[in-house]
C-alpha positions in Angstrom: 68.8 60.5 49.7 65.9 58.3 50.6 67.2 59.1 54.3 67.1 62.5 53.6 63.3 62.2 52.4 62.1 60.0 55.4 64.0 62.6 58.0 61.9 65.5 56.4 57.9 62.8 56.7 59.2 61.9 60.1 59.4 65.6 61.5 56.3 66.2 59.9 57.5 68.9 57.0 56.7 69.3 53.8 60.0 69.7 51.2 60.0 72.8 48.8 58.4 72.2 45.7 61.1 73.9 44.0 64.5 75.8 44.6 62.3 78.9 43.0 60.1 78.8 45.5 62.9 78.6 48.1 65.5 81.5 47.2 62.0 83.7 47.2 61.7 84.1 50.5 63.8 84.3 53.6 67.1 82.6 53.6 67.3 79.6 56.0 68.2 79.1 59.4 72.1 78.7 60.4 73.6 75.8 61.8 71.0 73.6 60.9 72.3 70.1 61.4 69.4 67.7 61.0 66.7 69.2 59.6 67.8 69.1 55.8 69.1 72.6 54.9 66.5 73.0 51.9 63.5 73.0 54.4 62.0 76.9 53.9 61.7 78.7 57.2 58.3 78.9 58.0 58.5 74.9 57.3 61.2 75.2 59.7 59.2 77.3 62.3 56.0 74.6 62.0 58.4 71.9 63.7 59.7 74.2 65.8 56.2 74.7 67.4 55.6 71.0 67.4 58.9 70.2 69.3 57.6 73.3 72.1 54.3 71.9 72.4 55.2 68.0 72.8 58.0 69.0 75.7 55.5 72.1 77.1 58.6 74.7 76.6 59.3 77.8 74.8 61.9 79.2 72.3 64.8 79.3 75.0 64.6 75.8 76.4 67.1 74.8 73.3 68.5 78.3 72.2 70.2 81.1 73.6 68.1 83.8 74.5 66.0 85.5 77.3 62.6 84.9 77.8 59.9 87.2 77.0 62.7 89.1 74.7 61.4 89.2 70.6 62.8 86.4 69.1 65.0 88.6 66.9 67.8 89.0 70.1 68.0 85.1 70.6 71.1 83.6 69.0 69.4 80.4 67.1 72.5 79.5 65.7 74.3 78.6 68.4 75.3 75.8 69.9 75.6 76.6 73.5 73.0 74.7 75.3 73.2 71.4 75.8 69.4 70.4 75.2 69.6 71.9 71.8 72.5 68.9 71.4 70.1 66.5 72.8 67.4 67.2 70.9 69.2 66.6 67.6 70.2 63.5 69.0 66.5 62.6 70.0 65.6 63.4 66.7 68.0 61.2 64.9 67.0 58.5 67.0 63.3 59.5 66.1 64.0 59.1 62.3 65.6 55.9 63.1 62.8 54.2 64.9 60.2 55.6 62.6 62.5 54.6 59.3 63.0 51.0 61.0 59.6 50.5 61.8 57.1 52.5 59.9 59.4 53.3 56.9 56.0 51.9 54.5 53.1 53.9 56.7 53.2 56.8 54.2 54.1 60.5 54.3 52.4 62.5 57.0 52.4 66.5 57.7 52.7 68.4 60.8 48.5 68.6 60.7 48.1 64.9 59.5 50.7 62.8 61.5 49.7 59.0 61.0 48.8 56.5 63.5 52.0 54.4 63.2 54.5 56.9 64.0 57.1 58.0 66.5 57.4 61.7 67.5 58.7 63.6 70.2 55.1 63.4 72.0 55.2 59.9 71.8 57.3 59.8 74.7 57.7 63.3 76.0 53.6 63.7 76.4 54.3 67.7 77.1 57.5 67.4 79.4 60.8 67.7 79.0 61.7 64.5 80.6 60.2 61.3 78.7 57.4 59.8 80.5 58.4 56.0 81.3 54.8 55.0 82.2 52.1 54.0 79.6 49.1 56.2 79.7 46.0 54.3 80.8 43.3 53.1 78.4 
């Protein structure tokens, strides 16, 4: 469980405060593998934006679906392209890293990520290949 938890602070979400407040709105995503399932949508969506903005990509970079079509024709749910696979992958390995070496640097949101922390921009500085050369000082 305490996995779980530190998945949820190390994508920068915030868990429901209550299953109330969770079966009120929307129902969530399909096919939702490492986010935890419980996560409400627009918590969801918030991570989503994060993950386009630290790779400089849109919606149908990772799911199936044509650009500049509403969001309602793409097929989230599936499991079709291959860098939707490797994000989850990056993303478990993100939890890992952060878990191992941060695990006590305390819970961050998507607006308040703390210093000591590993995320997809750490590495990926707005591309979609990770950047193997430190930024200068």
């Amino acid at each position: 469980m305490k996995a779980n938890a530190f998945l949820v602070v190390s994508l920068g979400c915030l868990m429901a405060a209550g299953a109330a407040a969770q079966n009120a709105g929307p129902k969530p995503y399909e096919n939702v593998k490492v986010i935890p399932k419980s996560t409400p949508r627009a918590e969801t969506t918030e991570l989503m934006k994060h993950f386009t903005r630290a790779l400089g990509v849109r919606c149908s970079y990772c799911h199936v679906g044509e650009e500049g079509a509403p969001l309602s024709t793409y097929d989230f749910g599936s499991d079709a392209k291959k860098e939707k696979r490797t994000a989850r992958y990056m993303l478990k390995m993100v939890h890992g890293i952060n878990a191992r070496y941060f695990a006590d640097e305390g819970t961050p949101s998507v607006t308040d990520m703390r210093r000591n922390e590993v995320t997809c921009y750490t590495c990926h500085r707005g591309s979609t290949e990770p950047l193997t050369d430190r930024p200068k000082d």
